[in-house]
N, C-alpha and C positions, 0 to 999 in steps of 0.2 A: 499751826502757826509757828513751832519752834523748827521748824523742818523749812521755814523759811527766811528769808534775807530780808531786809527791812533794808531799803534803801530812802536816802533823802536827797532830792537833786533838784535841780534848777538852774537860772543862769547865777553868774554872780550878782552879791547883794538884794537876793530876789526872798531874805529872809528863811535860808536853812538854817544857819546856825540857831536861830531862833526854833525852829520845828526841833532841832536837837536837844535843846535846853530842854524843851517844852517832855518831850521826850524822855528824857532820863527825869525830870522831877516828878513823870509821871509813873515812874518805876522800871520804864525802858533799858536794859543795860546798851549803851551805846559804845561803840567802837572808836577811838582817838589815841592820838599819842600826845598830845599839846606840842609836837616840833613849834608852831605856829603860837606862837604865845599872844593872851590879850593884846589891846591897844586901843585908841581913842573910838577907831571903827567897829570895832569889837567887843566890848567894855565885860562883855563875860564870855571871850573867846571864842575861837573859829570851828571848835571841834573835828579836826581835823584829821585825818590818818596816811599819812607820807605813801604808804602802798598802794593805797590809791589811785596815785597819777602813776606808776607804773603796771596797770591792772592788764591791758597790752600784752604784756613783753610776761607778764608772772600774776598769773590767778590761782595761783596754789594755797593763799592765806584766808581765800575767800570761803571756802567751807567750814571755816572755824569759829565765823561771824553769822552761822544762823540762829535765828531767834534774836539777833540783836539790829541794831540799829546802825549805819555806817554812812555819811555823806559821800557824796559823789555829787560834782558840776557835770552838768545834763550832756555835755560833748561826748563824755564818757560811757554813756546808756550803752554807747553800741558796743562796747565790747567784754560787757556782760557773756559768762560763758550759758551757754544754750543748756546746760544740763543742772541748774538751780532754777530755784523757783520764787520768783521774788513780789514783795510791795512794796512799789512806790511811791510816796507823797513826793508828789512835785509841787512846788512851792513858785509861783507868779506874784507879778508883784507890774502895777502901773510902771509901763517902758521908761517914760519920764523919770519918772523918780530914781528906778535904778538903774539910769543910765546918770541921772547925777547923783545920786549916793557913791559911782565907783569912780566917776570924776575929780570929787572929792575927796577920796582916798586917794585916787593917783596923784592929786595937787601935793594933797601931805605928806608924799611918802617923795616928794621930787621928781614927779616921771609927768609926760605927754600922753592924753588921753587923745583915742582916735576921736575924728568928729564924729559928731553926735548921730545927724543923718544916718552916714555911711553905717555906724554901730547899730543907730534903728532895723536898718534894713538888712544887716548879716543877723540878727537877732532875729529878727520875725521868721525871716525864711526857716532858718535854723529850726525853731520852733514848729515850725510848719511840719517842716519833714521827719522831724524829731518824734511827735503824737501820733502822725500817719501808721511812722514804723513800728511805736508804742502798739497799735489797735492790731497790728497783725502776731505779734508775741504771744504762743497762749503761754506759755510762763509765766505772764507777766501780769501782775492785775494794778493799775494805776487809781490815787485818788490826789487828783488837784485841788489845791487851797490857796486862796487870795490870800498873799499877806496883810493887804491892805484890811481887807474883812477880819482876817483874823486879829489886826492890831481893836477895830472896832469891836470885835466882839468874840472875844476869846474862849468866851465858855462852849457857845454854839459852836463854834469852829474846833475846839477839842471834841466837843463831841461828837463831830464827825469822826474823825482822827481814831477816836475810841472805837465808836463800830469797825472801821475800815478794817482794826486789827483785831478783831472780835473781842471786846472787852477787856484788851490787857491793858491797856494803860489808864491812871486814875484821875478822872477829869477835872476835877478841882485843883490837883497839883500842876496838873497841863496848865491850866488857865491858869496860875497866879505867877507861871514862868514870865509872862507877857508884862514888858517896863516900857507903857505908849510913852515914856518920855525918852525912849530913844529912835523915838520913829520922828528921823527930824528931816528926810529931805521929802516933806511933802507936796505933791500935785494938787492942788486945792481948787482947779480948774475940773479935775478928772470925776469922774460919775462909776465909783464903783459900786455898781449894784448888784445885788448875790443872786446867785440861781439856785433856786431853794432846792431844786436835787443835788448841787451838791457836785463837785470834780468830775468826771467821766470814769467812771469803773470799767476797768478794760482788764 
């Protein structure tokens, strides 16, 4: 497990920073720099690391982050270099919701959010081809987690979290990371029901 890369990706607002938290309180050493500082969307920050978005162009810092934990938005997966070996908890989350949870954000911050539609449908596809590629990686070993489920039920949902990375992280402190009163743009139409095996292990 130290011999690997702990990644946390998904789209945006799809509740990483959240599996981050979650993460380090569970003794996780996580990877950031706070460039990205709190904000009303973020209330205990983005957890974020600037090299990141340049992983493309310079993955030379990425060997230095195994055994620990490092966000990545899922656009990113692909260019992951082929000779590490990674787990990632990808992090879903009801379309609805986090397509107006970043709406929201976009309102506040003064900028135009794409329509909704149009965003629905680069998201899903994206998605689509995004896991396809996930299940041909053997590098790679994947565990998906509902945000949604996890705001319901946090214990069970660390404890998946906890297997996936063989016992290293402490599930009681995983779970008490979880503040449902900031899970405020909900779909309350939507039917999230759990699949009791659990993400797809890939």
């Amino acid at each position: 497990m130290d011999g690997e890369i702990i990644i946390i990706s998904g789209l945006p607002r799809s509740g990483t920073s959240l599996m981050m938290q979650m993460l380090e309180n569970g003794g996780v050493a996580v990877v950031k720099d706070d460039v990205r500082t709190a904000d009303p969307d973020n209330p205990h920050g983005y957890y974020e690391f600037e090299k990141v978005k340049k992983i493309k162009q310079d993955a030379s810092w990425l060997a230095e982050t195994r055994g620990r934990a490092v966000k990545m938005v899922s656009q990113l997966l692909y260019d992951l270099p082929p000779n590490e070996r990674y787990r990632i908890i990808f992090m879903e989350r009801d379309m609805e919701e986090m397509l107006l949870s970043q709406e929201t954000m976009l309102n506040r911050l003064g900028r135009d959010a794409a329509p909704r539609d149009e965003m629905k449908r680069s998201y899903t596809l994206h998605l689509e081809r995004l896991h396809e590629w996930l299940r041909r990686q053997r590098n790679i070993e994947v565990l998906r987690v509902s945000y949604n489920e996890l705001v319901e039920n946090p214990q069970r949902e660390a404890e998946r979290v906890r297997k996936f990375l063989d016992g290293k992280p402490a599930v009681k402190s995983m779970a008490e990371a979880v503040d449902p009163s900031l899970y405020r743009n909900r779909n309350h139409s939507a039917n999230h029901s759990h699949d009791p095996g659990g993400g797809r292990v890939v």
